[in-house]
N, C-alpha and C positions, 0 to 999 in steps of 0.2 A: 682278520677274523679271529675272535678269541677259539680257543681250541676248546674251552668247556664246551660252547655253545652247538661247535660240531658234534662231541661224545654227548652233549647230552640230547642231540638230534637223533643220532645214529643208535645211541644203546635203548632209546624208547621200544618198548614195545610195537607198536604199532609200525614202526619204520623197517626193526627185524624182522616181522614176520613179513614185510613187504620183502626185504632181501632172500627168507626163504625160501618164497613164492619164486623168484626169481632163479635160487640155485636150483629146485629140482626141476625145471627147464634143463639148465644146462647140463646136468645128471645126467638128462633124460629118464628121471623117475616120474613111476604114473599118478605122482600125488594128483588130484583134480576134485575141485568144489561143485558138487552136481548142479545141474544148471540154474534149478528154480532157488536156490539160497542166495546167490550173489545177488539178485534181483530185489530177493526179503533184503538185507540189509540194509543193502543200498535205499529202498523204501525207509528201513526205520530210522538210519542215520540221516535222513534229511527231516524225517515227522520229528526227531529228537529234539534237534539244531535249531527246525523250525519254530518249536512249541517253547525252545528256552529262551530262544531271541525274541518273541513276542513276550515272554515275561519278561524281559531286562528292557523292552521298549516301554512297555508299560510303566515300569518303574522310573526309568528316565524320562520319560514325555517323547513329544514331538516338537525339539526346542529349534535352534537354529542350525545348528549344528549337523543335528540328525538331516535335517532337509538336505543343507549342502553339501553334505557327504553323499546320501543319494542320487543330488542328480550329479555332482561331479564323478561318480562311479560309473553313471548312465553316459555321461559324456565320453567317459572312454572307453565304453563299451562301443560309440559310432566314431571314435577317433583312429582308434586300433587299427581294425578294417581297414580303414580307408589309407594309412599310411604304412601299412603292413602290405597292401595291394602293390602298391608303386614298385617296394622291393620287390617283391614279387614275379613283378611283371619283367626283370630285368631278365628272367631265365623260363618264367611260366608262361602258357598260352592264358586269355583270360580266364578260361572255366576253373582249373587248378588255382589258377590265384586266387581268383574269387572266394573260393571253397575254404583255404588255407588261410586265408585274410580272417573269412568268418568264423573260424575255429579259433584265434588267436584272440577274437574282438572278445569272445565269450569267456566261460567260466569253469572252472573245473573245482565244483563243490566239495569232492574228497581231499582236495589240497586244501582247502580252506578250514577243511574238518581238521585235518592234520598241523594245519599251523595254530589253532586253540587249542588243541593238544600240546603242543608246541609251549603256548603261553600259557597253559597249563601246569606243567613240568617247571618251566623255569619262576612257577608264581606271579606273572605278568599279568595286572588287570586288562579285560579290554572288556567295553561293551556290546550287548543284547543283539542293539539297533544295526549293526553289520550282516546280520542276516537280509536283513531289508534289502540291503545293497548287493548282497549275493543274486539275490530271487528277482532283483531286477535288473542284473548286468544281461542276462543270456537272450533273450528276446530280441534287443535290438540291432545286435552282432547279424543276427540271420535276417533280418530287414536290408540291411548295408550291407549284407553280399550277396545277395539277391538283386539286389539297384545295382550293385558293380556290374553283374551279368546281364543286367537288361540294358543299362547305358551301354558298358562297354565292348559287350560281346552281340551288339544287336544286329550285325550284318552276318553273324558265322551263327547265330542257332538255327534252328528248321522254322522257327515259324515266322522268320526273316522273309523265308520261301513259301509261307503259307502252311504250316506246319504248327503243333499244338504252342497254345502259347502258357508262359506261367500260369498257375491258378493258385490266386493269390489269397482265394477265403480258405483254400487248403496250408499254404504256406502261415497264413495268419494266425489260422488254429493252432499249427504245429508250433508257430515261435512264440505265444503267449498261453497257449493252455496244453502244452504238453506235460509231461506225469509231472519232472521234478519244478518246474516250475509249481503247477497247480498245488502240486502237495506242500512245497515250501512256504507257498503265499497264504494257502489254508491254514496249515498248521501253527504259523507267524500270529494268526487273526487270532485263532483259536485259545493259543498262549494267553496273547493280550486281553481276552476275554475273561478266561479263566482267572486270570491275574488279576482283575479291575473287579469282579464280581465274583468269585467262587474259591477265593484262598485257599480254602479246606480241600478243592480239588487238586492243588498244587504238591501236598503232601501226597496224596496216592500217586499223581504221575512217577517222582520223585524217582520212587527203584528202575521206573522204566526205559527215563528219559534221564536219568543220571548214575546210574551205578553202571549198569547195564553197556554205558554207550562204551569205556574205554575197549571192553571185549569186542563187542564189535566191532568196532573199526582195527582193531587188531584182526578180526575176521577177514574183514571187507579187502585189505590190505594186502592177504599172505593169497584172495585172489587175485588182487590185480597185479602181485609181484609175477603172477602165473602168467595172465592175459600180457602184460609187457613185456615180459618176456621172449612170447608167442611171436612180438609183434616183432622184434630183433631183425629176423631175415629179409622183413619187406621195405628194410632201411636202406639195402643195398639200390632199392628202384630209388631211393628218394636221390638220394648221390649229398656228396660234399656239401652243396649249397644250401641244400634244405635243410640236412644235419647243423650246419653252423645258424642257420634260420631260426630252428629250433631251440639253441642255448641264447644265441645272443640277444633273440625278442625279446623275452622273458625277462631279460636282464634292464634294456633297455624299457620298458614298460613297465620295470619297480623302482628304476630312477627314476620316470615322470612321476609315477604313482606316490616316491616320497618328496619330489618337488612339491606333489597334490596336495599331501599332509601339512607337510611344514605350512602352506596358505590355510589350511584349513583348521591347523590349532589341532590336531589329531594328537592324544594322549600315545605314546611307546604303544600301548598294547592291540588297539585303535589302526594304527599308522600300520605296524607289522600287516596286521589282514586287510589293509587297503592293498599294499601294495601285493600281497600274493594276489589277490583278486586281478589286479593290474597285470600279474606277469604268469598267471596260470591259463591253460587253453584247452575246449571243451573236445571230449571224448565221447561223448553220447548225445546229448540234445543237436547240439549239430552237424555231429555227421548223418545223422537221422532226416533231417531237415534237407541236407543238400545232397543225399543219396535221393529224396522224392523230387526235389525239384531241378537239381545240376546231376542229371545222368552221365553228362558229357567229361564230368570230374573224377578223375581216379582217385578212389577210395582208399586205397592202400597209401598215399601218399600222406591227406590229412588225419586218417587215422592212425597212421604211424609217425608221423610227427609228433601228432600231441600225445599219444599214449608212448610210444616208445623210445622217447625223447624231452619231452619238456615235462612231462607226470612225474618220471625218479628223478629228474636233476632237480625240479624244486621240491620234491617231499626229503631225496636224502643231502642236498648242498644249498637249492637254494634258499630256503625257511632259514636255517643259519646265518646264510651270506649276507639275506633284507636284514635280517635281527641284528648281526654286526653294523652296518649300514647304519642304520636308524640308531644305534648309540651313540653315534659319532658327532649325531647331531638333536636327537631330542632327548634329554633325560628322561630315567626311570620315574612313572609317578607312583 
C-alpha cells in the first residue's frame, strides 16, 4: 500500500476528528455531542448524498451499467448473510449468527460518505448513480437474516412451542421504509427531478448540499469517534473470534466486491465505493431491526462488532487498503 494514500486518509479532516472522538474516550474527557445533533446530521448527510447522487444519475442516465451494478450490489447484499452465517455458526448459536450475518450483509452509509470524501481528496472521479446501490444494499441483509432465524432456528424459538411468531409486515416496514433508507431513496428521486426539470434549483441547493457537507461529516465523525469508542469494553464479550470476524469479513467481501468490479467494467472511482459497500457492516438500520424481531440475540455482540471494530478499520485502514488494491489492477481514469 502507497504510504501517500494512508497520510492522506489519516491527515483528512474528517478521519481526525474521528480519532479525536476516540481519544477523549480514553482521557476520559467529558467532551459529548448532545443527543438530538448526531441524529441532524446523520439526517442531512444522507438528504445531501442523496439529492447529489440523483443529480449525477440524472446526468448519466439509467444505462447498462448502472442497472448491473445495482443489482450485483443487491446480490451481495443476500450473498453476505448467508456465507457470513456458516462461519458463524462454527462458534455461534443460531440467533447471534443470524443477527451478525445481517449486520455484515448491510451497509454502513458513513463509510461510504467517508470513502468519496476519500475520492474526493485524492481527485478520483466516481459516479452519482452509487447512491442507488447504497439505498438498496440494506433491506435485503435483514430479509436473509430473518429467513436464517426462521429456517434455522425453528425448533429453539418460543413459537416452535406456540409462542409469538415473527411479524413480518412489521419487519417489512422496518427493512424497506425505515428513516435512512426512505430519506436516501427520497432524496435520490428528488435530485433526479430537480436535475431533469428545475436546474435553477440546483444552484440554491448547492451551499447546502455542497459546501456545508465536508463540516459535517467532520461533525458527524468526531461523534462516532466518541460512540466507538464507548463501544471498546463490550469487545471483551465478543472474544477473539468475532474480533478477527470483524477485520477479516470486510476484507474478504472488498476482494469479491473488486472481482465484482473488474466484471462489471467499474471506472477506479466506481470500483473503490463498490467495494466499501461490499466490505462495510451496518450499525443502525439493523441492529434496530433485529433488536425488534431477534430478542434472543445479544446486542452488545453485533453492535460492537460492526461499530467498534469494522467502522475505524475501514474509515482509518481500510479506504486506503481497497484504494491500494484497485491500482494494482484498474487504472486511474
Amino acid at each position: 500500500m502507497e504510504t501517500s494514500l494512508v497520510l492522506q486518509n489519516l491527515l483528512s479532516p474528517p478521519v481526525l476528528f474521528f480519532a479525536l472522538g476516540v481519544i477523549s474516550v480514553l482521557v476520559r474527557s467529558d467532551l459529548e455531542i448532545p443527543a438530538p445533533l448526531p441524529k441532524l446530521f446523520s439526517l442531512y448527510l444522507l438528504l445531501a448524498i442523496g439529492f447529489r447522487g440523483g443529480v449525477e444519475l440524472q446526468h448519466s442516465g439509467l444505462g447498462f451499467q448502472v442497472l448491473s451494478t445495482v443489482l450485483a450490489a443487491m446480490l451481495m447484499s443476500v450473498l453476505v448473510p448467508l456465507y457470513s452465517f456458516l462461519v458463524l455458526r462454527r462458534q455461534l448459536d443460531v440467533f447471534n449468527a443470524a443477527a451478525i450475518a445481517a449486520t455484515y450483509g448491510s451497509i454502513s452509509a458513513v463509510t461510504f460518505i467517508t470513502a468519496e470524501s476519500f475520492l474526493d481528496v485524492t481527485r478520483t472521479s466516481h459516479d452519482g448513480f452509487m447512491v442507488a446501490a447504497l439505498a438498496l444494499m440494506e433491506s435485503p441483509a435483514i430479509i436473509v437474516g430473518l429467513l436464517l432465524v426462521k429456517l434455522a432456528g425453528a425448533q429453539q424459538r418460543p413459537e416452535a412451542q406456540g409462542g409469538p411468531s415473527i411479524r413480518w409486515r412489521s419487519l417489512l416496514h422496518e427493512a424497506f421504509l425505515n428513516s435512512s433508507v426512505l430519506l436516501l431513496i427520497g432524496s435520490l428521486l428528488i435530485g433526479l427531478m430537480v436535475a431533469a426539470f428545475s436546474p435553477q434549483g440546483l444552484e440554491k441547493m448547492e451551499p447546502f448540499t455542497g459546501k456545508l457537507f465536508y463540516g459535517a461529516l467532520s461533525f458527524f465523525l468526531l461523534d462516532m469517534g466518541i460512540v466507538a469508542a464507548q463501544r471498546l469494553s463490550d469487545l471483551r464479550r465478543a472474544g477473539a473470534f468475532l474480533i478477527g470476524f470483524a477485520v477479516l469479513m470486510p476484507l474478504f467481501n472488498a476482494a469479491v466486491g473488486l472481482g465484482l468490479s473488474l466484471l462489471l467494467g467499474l471506472p477506479q472511482g466506481d470500483a473503490l465505493l463498490f467495494m466499501v459497500l461490499c466490505a462495510s457492516a451496518s450499525y443502525i438500520a439493523v441492529p434496530a431491526a433485529m433488536r425488534m424481531t431477534v430478542p434472543e440475540a445479544n446486542p452488545s455482540l453485533y453492535i460492537s462488532t460492526a461499530l467498534g471494530v469494522t467502522f475505524p478499520f475501514n474509515i482509518i485502514v481500510g479506504i486506503p487498503l481497497y484504494m491500494a488494491m484497485l491500482q494494482l489492477v484498474i487504472p486511474a481514469g
